[in-house]
C-alpha positions in Angstrom: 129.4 71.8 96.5 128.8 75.0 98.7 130.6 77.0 95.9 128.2 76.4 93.2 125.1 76.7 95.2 126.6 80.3 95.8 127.1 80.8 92.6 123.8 79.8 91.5 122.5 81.9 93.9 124.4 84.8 92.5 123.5 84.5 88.9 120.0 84.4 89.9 120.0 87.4 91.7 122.0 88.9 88.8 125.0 91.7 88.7 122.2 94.1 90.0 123.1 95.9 86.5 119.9 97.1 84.2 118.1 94.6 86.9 115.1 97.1 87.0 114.2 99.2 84.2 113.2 101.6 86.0 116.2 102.3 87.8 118.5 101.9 85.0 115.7 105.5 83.5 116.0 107.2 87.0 112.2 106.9 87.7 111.2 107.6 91.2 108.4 105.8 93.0 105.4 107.6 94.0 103.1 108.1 96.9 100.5 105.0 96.7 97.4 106.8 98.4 94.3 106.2 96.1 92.9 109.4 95.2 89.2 108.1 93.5 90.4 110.2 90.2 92.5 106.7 89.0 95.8 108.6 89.4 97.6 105.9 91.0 99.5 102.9 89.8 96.9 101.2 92.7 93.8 102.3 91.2 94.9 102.0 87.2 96.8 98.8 87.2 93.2 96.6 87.8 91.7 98.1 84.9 95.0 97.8 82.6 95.0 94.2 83.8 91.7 93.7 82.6 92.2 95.3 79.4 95.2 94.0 78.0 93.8 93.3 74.7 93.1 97.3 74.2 96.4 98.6 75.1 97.2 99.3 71.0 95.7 99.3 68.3 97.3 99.3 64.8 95.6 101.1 61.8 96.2 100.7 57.9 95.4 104.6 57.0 96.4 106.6 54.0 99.2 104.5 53.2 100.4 104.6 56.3 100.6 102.0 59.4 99.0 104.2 62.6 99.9 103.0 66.0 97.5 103.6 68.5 98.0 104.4 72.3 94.8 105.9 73.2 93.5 103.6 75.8 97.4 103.5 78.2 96.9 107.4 77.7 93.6 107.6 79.1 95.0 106.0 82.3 98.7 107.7 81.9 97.9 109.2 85.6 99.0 105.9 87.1 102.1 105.4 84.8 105.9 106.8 85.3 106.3 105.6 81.6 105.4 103.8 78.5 107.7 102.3 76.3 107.1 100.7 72.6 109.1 98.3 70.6 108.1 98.0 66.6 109.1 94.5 65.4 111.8 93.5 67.7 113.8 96.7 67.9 114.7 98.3 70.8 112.0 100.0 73.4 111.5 103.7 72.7 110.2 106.4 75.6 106.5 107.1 74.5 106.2 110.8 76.1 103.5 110.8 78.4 101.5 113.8 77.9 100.7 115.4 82.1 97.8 114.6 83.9 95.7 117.3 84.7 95.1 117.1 88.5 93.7 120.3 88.7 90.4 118.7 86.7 87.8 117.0 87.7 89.1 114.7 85.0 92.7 114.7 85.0 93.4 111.6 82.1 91.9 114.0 79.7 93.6 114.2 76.8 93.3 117.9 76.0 94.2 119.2 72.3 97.3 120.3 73.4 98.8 116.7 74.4 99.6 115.6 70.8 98.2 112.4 69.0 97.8 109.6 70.3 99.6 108.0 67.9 102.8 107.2 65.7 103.0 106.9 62.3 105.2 104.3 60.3 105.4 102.8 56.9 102.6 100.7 55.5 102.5 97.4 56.3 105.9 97.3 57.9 104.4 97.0 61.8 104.4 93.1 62.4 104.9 93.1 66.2 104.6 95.7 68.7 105.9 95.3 72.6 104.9 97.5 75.2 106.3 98.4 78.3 105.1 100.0 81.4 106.1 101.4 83.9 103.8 102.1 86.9 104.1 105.3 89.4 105.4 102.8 92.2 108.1 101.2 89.8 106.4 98.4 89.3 106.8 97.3 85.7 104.0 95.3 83.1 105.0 93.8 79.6 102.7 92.8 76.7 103.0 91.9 72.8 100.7 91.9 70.2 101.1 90.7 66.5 100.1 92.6 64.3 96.7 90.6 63.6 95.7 90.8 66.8 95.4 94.5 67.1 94.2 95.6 63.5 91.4 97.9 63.4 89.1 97.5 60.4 
């Protein structure tokens, strides 16, 4: 009996192998000190609770299907990484452009961080997962259908 409440035990707790993704990437936790400028996973991860619903937004646009990150990139300070996953495939790095600490507003996005977002065929986004990854490791999931994020 002993033995398989062991072994229980150990299969919960897992191998230890790919347990945290942000581990298995190489990530490194940061110093948790709010700052007042929202560059902390302490100060951002309140107001990407609350705004779950605005993480993405998808876009039908010159025959194209536009992928929107604008709204995790405004609060990238507090993020080690962002990850995206288009209908079920596998998660993909979103490069997070810097933060610009030595701003009075360092989520800017400034011309020269790139788009804010990805471009894929039309009609073919269905279902997009996100992943992220906040600045002390800890780690926040979401998926939207494709409905749910349209913008007119």
């Amino acid at each position: 009996m002993m033995d398989w409440i062991l072994i229980g035990i150990a299969v919960s707790l897992g191998s230890g192998e790919g347990a945290s993704p942000a581990a298995a990437t190489g990530l490194v936790a940061e110093a948790e000190a709010p700052t007042g400028k929202f560059t902390t996973a302490t100060e951002v991860r309140p107001i990407l609770d609350a705004t779950r619903g605005s993480w993405i937004a998808l876009r039908d646009y010159g025959g194209q299907d536009l992928l929107y990150v604008t709204h995790l990139l405004a609060w990238r300070c507090g993020l080690a990484q962002l990850r995206y996953g288009i209908n079920g495939g596998d998660l993909q790095v979103w490069d997070l452009p810097p933060c610009h600490t030595g701003t009075a507003s360092p989520n800017a996005l400034l011309p020269e961080d790139g788009m804010p977002y990805l471009a894929f065929a039309a009609g073919s986004v269905d279902r997009v997962e996100i992943e992220l990854t906040y600045d002390d490791l800890s780690v926040d999931t979401a998926a939207f259908d494709r409905a749910q994020v349209m913008m007119p």
